[in-house]
C-alpha positions in Angstrom: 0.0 0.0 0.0 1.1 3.5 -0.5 2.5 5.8 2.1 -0.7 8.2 3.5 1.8 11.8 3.4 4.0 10.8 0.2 2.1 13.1 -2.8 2.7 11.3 -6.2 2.1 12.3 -9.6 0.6 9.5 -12.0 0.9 10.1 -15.6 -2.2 9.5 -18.3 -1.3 10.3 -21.7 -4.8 9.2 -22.9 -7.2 10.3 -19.7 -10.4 10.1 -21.6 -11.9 10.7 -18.1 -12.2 8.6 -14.8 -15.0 5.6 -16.2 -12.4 5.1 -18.8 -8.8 4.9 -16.7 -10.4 2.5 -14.3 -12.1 4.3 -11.2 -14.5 5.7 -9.4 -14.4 8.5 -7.5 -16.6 9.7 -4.6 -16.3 13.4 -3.4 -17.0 13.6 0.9 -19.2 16.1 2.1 -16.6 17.7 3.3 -15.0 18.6 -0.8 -12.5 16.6 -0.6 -12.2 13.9 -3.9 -11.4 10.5 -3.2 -10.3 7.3 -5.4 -13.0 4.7 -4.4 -12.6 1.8 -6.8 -9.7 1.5 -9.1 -11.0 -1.7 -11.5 -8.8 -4.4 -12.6 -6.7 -4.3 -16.1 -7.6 -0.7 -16.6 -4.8 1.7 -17.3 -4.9 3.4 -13.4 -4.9 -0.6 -11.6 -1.9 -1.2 -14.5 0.4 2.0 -13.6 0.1 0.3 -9.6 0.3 3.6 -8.6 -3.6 4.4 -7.7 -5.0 2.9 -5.0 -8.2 2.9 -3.4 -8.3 5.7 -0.3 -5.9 7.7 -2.2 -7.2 11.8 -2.2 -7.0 13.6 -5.4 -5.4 16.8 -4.8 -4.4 18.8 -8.1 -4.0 17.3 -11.7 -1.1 18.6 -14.6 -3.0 19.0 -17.5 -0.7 19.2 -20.8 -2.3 21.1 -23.6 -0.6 19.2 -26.0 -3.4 18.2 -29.2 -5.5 20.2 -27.2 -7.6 23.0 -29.4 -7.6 26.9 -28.8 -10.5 27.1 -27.6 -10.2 24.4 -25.1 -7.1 25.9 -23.7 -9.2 28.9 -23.6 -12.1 27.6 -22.0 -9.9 25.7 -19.7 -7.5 28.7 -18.4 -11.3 30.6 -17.9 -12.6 27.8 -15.7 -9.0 28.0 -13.9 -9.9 31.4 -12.4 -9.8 32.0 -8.8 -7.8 28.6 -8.2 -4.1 28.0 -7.1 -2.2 27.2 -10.7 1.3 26.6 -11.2 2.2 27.3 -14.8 4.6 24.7 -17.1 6.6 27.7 -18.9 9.0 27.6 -21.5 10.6 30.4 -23.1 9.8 30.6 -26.6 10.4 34.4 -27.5 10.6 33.6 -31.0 7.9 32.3 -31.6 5.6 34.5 -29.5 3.5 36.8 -31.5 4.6 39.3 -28.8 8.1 38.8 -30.0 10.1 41.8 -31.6 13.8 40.6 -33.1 14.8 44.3 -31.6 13.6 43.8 -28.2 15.7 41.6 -26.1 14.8 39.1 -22.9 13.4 40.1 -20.1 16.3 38.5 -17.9 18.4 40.0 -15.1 22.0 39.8 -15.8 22.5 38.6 -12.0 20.6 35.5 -12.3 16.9 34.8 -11.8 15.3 36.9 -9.4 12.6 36.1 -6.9 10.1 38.0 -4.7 10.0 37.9 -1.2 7.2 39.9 1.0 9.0 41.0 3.7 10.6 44.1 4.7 14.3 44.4 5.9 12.7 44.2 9.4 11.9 40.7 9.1 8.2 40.9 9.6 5.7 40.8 6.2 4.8 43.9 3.7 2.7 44.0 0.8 6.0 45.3 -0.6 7.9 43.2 -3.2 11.0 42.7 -2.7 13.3 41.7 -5.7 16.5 39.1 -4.6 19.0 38.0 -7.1 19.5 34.1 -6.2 23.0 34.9 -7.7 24.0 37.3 -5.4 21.6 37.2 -2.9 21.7 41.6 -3.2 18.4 43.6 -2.4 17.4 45.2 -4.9 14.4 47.7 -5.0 
């Protein structure tokens, strides 16, 4: 059996939806989304990494052969939820792109925000920190 903390990500390159991966879910009053039966020789009880009990808690979806307009539709329905983005940088072939503009990089590394003033207590302030250098820079 799986270990109850340990989040795992199970990959479906043909999810055609639940009935046809092999389970059944049940959602408790509570909201939370539940596996309840993963069925034998289906593609979830074949990757041996569903199991019954297990708690869905996010889903990667790839928009790869995926239409415009689903994309669309889907990054609509995403609103208002906690998204992390799968980014690549494609300047070229943006329809943003300008072959006179240049990157929008720092030339001290990557740079992060941090909400917190020099103090050590929180702001609504951001905060820009070069991971290079570690230098504040405002």
């Amino acid at each position: 059996m799986a270990d109850e903390d340990v989040t795992r990500e199970v990959l479906f390159p043909d999810w055609e939806g639940p009935d046809k991966t092999g389970l059944t879910i049940e959602h408790a009053s509570t909201g939370e989304m539940f596996v309840k039966e993963v069925k034998g020789e289906s593609p979830a009880a074949r990757s041996g990494q569903v199991h019954e009990g297990d708690q869905i808690v996010g889903a990667t979806i790839y928009f790869d052969n995926m239409s415009t307009e689903e994309k669309t539709e889907l990054m609509k329905v995403l609103a208002r939820h906690k998204v992390g983005l799968k980014l690549q940088n494609k300047a070229d072939k943006s329809p943003c792109y300008s072959p006179l503009s240049t990157p929008c990089r720092s030339p001290m590394g990557t740079l992060t925000w941090e909400a917190r003033t020099s103090f050590g207590g929180s702001s609504p302030d951001i905060v820009l920190v070069s991971t290079l250098f570690k230098e504040v820079i405002a």
